[in-house]
C-alpha positions as CSV (number, residue, x, y, z in Angstrom):
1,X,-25.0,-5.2,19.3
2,X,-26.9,-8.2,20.8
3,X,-26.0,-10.2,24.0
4,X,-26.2,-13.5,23.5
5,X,-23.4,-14.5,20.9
6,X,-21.0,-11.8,23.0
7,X,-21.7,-13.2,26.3
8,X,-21.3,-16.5,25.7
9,X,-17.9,-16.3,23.2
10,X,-16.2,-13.0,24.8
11,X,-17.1,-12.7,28.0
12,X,-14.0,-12.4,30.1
13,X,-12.2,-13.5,27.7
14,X,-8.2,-12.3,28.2
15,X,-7.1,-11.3,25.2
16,X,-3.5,-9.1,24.3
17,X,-3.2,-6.8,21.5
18,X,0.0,-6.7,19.9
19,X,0.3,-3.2,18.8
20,X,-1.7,0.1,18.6
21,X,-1.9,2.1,15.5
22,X,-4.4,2.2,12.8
23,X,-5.3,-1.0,13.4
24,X,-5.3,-2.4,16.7
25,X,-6.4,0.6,18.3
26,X,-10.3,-0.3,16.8
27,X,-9.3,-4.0,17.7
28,X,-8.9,-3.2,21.5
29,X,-12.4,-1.5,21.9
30,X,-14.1,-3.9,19.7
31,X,-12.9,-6.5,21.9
32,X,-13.6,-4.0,25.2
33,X,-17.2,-4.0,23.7
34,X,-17.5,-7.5,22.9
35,X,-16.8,-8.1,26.8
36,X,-13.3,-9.6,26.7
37,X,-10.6,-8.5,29.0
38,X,-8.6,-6.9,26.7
39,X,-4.5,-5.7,27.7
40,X,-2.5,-4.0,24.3
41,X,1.2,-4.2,24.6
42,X,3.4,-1.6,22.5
43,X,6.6,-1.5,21.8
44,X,7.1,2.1,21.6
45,X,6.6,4.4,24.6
46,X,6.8,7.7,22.2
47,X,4.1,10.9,22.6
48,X,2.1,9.2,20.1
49,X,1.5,6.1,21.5
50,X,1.2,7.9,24.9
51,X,-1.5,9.4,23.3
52,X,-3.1,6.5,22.2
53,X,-2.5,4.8,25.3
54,X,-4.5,6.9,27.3
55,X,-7.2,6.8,25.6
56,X,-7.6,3.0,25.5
57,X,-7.1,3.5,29.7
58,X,-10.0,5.6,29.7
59,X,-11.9,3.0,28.0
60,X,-10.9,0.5,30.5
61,X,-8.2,-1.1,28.6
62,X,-5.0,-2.5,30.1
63,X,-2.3,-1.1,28.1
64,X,1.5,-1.9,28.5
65,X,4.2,0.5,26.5
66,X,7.4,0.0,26.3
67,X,7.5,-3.8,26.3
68,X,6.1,-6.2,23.5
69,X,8.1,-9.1,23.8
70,X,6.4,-10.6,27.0
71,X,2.9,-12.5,26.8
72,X,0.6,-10.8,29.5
73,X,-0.2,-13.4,32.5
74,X,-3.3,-15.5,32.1
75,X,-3.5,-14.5,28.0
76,X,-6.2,-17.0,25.9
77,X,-5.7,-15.2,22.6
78,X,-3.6,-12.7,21.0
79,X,-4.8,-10.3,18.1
80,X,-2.0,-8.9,16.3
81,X,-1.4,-5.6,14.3
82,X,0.0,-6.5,10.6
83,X,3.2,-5.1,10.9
84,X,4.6,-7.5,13.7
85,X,7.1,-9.9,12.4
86,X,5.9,-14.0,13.0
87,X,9.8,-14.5,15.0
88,X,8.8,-11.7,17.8
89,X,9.2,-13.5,21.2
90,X,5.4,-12.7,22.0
91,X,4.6,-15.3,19.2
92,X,6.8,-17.5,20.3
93,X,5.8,-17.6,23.7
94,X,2.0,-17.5,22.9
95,X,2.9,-20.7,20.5
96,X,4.7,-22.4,23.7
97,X,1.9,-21.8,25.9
98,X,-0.6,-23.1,22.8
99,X,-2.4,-19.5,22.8
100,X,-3.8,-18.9,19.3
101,X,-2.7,-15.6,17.4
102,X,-4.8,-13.7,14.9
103,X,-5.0,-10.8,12.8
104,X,-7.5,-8.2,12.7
105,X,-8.6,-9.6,9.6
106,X,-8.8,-13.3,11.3
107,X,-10.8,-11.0,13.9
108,X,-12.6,-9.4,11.4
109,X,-13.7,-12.8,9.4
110,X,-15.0,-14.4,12.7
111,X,-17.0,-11.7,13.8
112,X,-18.9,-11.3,10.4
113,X,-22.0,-13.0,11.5
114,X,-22.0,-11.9,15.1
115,X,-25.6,-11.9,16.6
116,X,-26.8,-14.0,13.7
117,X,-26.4,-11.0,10.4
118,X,-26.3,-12.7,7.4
119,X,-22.2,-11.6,6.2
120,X,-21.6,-10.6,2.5
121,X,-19.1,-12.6,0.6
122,X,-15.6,-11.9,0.3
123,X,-14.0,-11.6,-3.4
124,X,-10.5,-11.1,-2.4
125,X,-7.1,-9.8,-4.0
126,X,-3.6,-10.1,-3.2
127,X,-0.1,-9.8,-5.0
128,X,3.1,-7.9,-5.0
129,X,1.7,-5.0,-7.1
130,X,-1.8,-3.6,-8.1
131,X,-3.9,-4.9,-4.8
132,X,-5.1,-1.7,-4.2
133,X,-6.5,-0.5,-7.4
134,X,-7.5,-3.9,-8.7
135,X,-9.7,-3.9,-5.6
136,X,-11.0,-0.2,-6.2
137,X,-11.9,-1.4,-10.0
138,X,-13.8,-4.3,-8.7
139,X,-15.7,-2.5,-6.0
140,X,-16.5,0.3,-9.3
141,X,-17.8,-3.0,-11.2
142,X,-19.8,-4.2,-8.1
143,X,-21.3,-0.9,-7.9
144,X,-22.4,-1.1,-11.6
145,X,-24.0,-3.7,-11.4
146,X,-26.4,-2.2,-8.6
147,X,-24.9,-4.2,-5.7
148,X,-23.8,-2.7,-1.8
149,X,-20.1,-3.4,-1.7
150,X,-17.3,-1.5,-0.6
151,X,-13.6,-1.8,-0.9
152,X,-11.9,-2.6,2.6
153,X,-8.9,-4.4,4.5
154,X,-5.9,-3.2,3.2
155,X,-6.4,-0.4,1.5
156,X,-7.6,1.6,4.6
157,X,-10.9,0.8,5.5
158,X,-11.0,-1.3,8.5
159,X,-13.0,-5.1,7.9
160,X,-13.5,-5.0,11.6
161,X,-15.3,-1.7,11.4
162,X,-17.3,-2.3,8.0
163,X,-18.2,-6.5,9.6
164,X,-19.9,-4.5,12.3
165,X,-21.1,-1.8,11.3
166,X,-24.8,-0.7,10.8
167,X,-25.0,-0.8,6.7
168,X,-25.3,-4.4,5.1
169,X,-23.5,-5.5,1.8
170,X,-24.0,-7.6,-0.9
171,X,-20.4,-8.6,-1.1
172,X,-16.8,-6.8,-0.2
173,X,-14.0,-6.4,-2.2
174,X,-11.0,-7.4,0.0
175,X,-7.8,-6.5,-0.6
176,X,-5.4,-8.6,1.6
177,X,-1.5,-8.2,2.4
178,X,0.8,-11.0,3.0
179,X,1.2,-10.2,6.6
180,X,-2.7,-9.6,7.1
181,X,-3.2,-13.2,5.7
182,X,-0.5,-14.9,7.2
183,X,-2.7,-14.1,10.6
184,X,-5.9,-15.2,8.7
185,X,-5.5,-18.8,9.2
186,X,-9.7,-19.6,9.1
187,X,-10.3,-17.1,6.4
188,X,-12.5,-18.5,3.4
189,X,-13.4,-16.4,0.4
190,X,-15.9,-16.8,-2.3
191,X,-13.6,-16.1,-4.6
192,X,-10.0,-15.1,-4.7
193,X,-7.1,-13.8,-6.9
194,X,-3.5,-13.5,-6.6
195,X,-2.2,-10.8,-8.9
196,X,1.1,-11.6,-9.6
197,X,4.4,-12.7,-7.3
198,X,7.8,-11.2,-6.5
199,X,10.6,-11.0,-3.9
200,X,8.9,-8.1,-1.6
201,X,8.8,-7.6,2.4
202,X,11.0,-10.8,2.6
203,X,12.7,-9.5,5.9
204,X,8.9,-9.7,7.7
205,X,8.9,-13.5,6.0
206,X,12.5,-14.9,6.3
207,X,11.8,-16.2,2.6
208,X,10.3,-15.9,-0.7
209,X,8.7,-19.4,-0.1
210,X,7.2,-17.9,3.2
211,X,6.5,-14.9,1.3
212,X,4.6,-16.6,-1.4
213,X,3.1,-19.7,1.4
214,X,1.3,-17.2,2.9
215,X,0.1,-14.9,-0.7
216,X,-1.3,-18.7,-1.4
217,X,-3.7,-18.8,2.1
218,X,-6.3,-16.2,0.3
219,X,-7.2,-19.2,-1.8
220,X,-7.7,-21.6,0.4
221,X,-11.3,-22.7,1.3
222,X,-12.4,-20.7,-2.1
223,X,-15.7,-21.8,-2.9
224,X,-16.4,-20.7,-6.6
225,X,-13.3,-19.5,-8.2
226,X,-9.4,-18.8,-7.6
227,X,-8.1,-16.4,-10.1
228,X,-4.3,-16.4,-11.3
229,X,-2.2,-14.9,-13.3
230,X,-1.6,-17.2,-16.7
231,X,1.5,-15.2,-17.4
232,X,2.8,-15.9,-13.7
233,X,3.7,-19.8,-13.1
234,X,3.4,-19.2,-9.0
235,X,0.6,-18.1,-9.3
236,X,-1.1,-20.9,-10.9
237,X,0.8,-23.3,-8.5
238,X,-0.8,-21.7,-5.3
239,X,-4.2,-22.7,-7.1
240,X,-3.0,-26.2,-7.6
241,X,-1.5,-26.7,-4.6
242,X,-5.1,-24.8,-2.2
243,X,-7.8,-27.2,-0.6
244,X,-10.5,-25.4,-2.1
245,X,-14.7,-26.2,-2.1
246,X,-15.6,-29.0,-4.5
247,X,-16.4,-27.3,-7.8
248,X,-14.5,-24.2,-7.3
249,X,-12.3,-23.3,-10.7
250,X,-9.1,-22.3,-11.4
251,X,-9.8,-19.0,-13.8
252,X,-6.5,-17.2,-16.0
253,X,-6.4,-13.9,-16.7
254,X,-3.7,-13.1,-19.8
255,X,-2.8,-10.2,-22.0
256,X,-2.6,-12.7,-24.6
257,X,-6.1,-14.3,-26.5
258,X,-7.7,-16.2,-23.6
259,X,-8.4,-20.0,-23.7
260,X,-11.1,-22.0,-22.2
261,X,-11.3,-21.3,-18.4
262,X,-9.4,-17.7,-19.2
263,X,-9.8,-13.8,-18.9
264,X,-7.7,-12.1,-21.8
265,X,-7.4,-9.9,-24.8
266,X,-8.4,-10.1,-28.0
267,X,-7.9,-6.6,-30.9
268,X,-8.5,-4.5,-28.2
269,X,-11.2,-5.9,-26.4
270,X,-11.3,-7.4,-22.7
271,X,-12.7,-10.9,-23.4
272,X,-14.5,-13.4,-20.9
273,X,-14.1,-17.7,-22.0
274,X,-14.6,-18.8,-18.5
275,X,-18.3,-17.5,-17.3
276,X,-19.8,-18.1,-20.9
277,X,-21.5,-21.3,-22.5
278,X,-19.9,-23.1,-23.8
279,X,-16.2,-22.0,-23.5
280,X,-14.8,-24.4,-25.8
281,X,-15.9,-22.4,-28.7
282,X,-17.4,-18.9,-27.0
283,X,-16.0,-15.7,-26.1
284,X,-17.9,-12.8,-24.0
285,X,-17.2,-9.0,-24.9
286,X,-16.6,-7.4,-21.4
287,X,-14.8,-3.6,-22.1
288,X,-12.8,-2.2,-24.5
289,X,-8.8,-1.6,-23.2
290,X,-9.9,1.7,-24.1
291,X,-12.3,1.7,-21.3
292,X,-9.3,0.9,-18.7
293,X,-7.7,3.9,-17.1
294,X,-4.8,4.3,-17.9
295,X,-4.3,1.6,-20.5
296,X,-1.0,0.7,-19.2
297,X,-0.1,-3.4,-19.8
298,X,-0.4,-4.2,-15.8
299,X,-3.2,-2.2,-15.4
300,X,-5.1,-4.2,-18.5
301,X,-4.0,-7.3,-16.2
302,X,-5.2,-5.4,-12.8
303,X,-8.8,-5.0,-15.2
304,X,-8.5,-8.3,-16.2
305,X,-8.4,-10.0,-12.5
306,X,-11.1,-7.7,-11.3
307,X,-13.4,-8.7,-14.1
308,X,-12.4,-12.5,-12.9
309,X,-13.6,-11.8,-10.1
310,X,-16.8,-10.2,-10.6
311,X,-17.8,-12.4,-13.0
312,X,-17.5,-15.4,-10.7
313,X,-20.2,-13.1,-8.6
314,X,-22.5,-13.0,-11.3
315,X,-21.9,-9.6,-12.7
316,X,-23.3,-8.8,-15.9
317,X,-20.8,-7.7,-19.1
318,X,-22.4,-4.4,-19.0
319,X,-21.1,-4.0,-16.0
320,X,-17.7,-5.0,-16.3
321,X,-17.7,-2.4,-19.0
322,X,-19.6,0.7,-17.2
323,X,-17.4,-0.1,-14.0
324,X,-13.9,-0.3,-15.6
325,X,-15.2,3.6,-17.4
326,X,-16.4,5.0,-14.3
327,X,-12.8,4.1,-12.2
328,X,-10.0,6.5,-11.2
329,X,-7.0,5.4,-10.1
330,X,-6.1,6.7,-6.9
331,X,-3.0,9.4,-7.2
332,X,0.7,8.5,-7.7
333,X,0.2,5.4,-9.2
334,X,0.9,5.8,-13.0
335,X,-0.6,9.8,-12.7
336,X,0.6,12.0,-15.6
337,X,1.1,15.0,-14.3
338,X,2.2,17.5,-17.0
339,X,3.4,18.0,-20.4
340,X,6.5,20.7,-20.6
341,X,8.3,20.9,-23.9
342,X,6.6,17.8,-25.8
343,X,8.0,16.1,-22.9
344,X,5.2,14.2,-20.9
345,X,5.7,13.9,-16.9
346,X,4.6,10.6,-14.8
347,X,4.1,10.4,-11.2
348,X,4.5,6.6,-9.9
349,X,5.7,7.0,-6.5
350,X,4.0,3.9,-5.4
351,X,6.0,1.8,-7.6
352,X,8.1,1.1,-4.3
353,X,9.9,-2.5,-5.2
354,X,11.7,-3.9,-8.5
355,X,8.4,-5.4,-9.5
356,X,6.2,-2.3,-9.7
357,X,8.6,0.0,-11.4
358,X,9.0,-2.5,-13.8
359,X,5.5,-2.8,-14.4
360,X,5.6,1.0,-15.1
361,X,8.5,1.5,-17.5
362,X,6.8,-1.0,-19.7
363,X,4.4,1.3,-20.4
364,X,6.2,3.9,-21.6
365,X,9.3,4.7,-24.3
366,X,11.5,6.1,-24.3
367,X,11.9,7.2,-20.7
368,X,14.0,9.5,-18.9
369,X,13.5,7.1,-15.2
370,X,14.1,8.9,-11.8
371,X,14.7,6.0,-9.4
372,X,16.2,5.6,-6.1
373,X,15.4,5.5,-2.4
374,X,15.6,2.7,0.6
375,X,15.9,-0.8,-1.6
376,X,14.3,-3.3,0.8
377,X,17.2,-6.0,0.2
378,X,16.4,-5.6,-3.5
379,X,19.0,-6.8,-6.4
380,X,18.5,-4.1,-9.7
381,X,20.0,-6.2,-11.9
382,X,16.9,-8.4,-13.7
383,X,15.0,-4.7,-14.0
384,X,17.9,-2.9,-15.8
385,X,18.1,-5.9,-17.9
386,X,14.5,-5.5,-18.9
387,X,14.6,-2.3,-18.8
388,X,17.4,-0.6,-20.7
389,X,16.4,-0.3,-23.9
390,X,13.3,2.1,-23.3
391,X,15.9,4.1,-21.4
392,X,17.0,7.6,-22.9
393,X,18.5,8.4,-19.2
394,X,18.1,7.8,-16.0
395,X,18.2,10.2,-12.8
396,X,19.1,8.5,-9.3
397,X,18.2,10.1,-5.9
398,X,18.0,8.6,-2.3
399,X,20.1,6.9,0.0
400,X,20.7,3.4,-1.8
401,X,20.4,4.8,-5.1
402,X,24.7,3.0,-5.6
403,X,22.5,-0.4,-6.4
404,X,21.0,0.9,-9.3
405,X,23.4,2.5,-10.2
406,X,25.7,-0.3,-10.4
407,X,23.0,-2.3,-11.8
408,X,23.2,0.5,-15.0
409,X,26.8,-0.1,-15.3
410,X,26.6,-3.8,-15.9
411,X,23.3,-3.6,-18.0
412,X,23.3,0.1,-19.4
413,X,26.7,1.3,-19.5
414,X,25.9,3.4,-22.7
415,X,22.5,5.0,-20.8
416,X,23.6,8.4,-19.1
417,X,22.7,8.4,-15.7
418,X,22.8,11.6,-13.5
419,X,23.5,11.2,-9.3
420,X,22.5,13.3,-7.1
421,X,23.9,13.1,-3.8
422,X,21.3,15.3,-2.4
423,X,18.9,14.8,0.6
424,X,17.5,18.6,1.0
425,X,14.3,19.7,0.0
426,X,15.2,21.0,-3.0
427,X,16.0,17.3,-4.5
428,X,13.5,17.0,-6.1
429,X,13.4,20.1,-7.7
430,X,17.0,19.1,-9.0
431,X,15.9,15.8,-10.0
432,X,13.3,17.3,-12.8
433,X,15.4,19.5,-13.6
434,X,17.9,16.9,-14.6
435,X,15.6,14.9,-16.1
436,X,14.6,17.6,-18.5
437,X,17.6,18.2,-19.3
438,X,18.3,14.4,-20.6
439,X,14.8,14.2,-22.4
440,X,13.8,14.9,-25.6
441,X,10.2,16.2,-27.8
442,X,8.2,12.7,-27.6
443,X,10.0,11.2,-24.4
444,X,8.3,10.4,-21.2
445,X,10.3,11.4,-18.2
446,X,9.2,8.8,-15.1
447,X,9.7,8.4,-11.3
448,X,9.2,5.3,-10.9
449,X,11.6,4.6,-7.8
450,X,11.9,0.8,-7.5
451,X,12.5,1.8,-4.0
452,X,10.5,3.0,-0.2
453,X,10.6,6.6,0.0
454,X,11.4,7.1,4.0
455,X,14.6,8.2,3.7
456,X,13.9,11.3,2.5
457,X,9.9,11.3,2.6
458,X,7.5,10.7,5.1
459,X,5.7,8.3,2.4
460,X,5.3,7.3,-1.1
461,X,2.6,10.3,-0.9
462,X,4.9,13.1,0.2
463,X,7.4,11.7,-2.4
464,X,4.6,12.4,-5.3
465,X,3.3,15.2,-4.5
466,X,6.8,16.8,-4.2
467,X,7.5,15.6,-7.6
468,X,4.5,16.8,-9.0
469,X,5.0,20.5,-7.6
470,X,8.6,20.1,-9.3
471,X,7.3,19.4,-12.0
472,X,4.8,22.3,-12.0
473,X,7.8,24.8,-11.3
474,X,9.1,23.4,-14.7
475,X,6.3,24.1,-16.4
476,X,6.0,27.8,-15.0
477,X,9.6,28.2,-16.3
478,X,8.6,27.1,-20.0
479,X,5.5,28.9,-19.9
């Protein structure tokens, strides 16, 4: 790292890091390094951030545990980790005394052409559902097409680490959460999308029109395209209400047969009318559905947005096409895991909100659904409704699992439903079991929990991978 942009931006700066963590554990020594004076304040005081704690000490780095509400003395900038909530009294002090807050991804976006590098491009995704694997399918496309990308920001790889790292990009695919960007205030992408909207983390937000406000920042400053969802109204509202580039485009992506300016689907085949000549009259072939894995309706629209988006970088059909082939979606999300009895067995553990799991059951039918788990604030009501006629039973698990199942009373009553007031390890086990028992030759049996998995699992992870194993104990029985 050169001198001369670090010394003259960083250089003493006092700067407080709100949180340690995955994230703002590389945000305090990439600030340490940059030559600011950097203090991280914790809330916790646990072994773990102990840990952490003294490792940042070593590295000369102020750190305070135990106390996150008070703004360090003499503070000219706070970085925050995602996870804070905007009404902490940190941010409200730091707004009083007209200090500036970020996000590592604000951090991240600034830093990008430290020391004069030339910074890749940001196509970047957001939404309730299907961030992540939209943004793996678009990285598989960039790669396709012979270009240095990688997926990064919320999916695990850290922007901050990738921005300043040694290897140079042709573009990034950036997936974005609604906390990351409501921190991202200067953030402009070359292109964006917004997947889809519904009610999700609305206790970090205070509102779904908070919620949504800051979903809408990814498209502002867009420069060549802002990709929505035709099928989701908000979503085309964000685009009409974002200050974008002169020239940038509003581009659809549908299930339906596309019109001019749209993304859609036409017998079977992913069509392109908004990167074509004349798209009055012209349609592109991009990829079979057959070529999108697994061919499930929101995963056609995940395809669909990623396509968007990589088409408004110049990728060539082929591409589209060879990338979409060459993609595997990452586990738990829509995995089948077995076959036992002519009965087929699907893990979607990270279907964690209303939104998702609905998503998921319209792919299948009929379905035997295991649901259930910590509901977020969420009502069950509008997914039943959707949901119960694909529904040959239904299996409920997990501490809040009374919402659904007073959601099936009202919508299903005539759908047998199975609750099991069990928290042990063996839940699980009991749960497939259950579920067998309700299926039939033909039938899908689904977890798809609607619902966060912590109060029983460590994470959406655990949660699949203990369903799976159940699963595979099943299967030993029959075999």
């Amino acid at each position: 790292m050169g001198s001369g942009q670090v010394s003259t931006t960083w250089q003493g700066k006092r700067v407080t890091v709100a949180g340690l963590g995955v994230s703002g554990m590389p945000v305090a020594r990439v600030l340490k390094d940059l030559g600011a004076v950097v203090t991280a304040v914790n809330e916790g005081a646990d072994e773990r951030s102990r840990a952490q704690a003294a490792e940042l000490e070593a590295q000369g780095i102020t750190v305070r545990l135990g106390d996150g509400d008070t703004l360090p003395e003499g503070t000219e900038l706070v970085v925050t980790t995602p996870g804070w909530r905007p009404d902490k009294p940190l941010f409200t002090a730091a707004a009083e005394a007209g200090v500036p807050v970020w996000g590592d991804v604000e951090l991240a976006w600034r830093l990008r052409d430290l020391d004069g590098r030339t910074p890749a491009p940001w196509l970047a995704i957001t939404g309730t559902n299907g961030k992540t694997t939209t943004t793996r399918m678009l990285a598989s496309i960039l790669e396709a097409a012979g270009l240095r990308t990688a997926a990064v920001g919320n999916i695990g790889v850290s922007l901050l680490d990738v921005v300043l790292g040694e290897e140079q990009y042709d573009v990034l695919a950036v997936e974005l959460s609604s906390y990351q960007l409501h921190w991202a205030p200067s953030l402009r992408a070359h292109s964006a999308a917004v997947l889809n909207l519904a009610p999700d983390h609305l206790d970090w937000h205070g509102s779904m029109e908070a919620y949504v406000a800051d979903k809408g920042r990814i498209y502002e400053g867009n420069t060549i395209a802002c990709v929505y969802n035709a099928e989701d109204k908000a979503t085309e509202d964000l685009v009409r209400e974002a200050d974008v580039e002169e020239g940038c485009r509003a581009i659809g992506f549908t299930l339906a047969t596309p019109g001019p300016s749209q993304l859609g689907v036409v017998d079977g085949i992913l069509v392109d009318r908004a990167f074509v000549q004349n798209r009055q009259k012209n349609a592109q072939e991009l990829a079979e559905v057959a070529d999108v894995n697994p061919p499930a309706p929101h995963n056609i629209a995940n395809a669909l947005a990623a396509a968007a988006l990589a088409r408004a970088f110049g990728v060539e059909p082929k591409a589209v096409r060879d990338g979409l082939r060459a993609f595997r979606p990452d586990a738990h999300r829509i995995e089948h895991v077995a076959d036992v009895a002519g009965v087929a067995y699907v893990d979607d553990s990270k279907a964690t909100n209303t939104h998702a799991a609905e998503a998921s059951l319209a792919a299948y039918d009929p379905i035997v659904w295991i649901a259930g788990g910590l509901a977020k604030g969420a009502s069950f009501d509008e997914l039943v409704q959707r949901s119960a006629k694909r529904l040959r039973g239904v299996v409920l698990m997990g501490a809040e699992r009374h919402l659904i199942a007073e959601a099936l009373a009202r919508h299903a009553p005539e759908v047998p439903v199975v609750d099991l007031a069990r928290t042990d390890t063996g839940a699980m086990s009991a749960a497939v079991r259950e579920a067998a028992g309700l299926a039939e030759p033909g039938d899908t049996v689904l977890m798809a929990p609607a619902c966060a998995s912590m109060d029983m699992f460590a994470n959406y992870n655990k949660r699949g991978e203990a369903f799976a194993e159940a699963v595979r104990e099943l299967a030993a029985g029959h075999a």
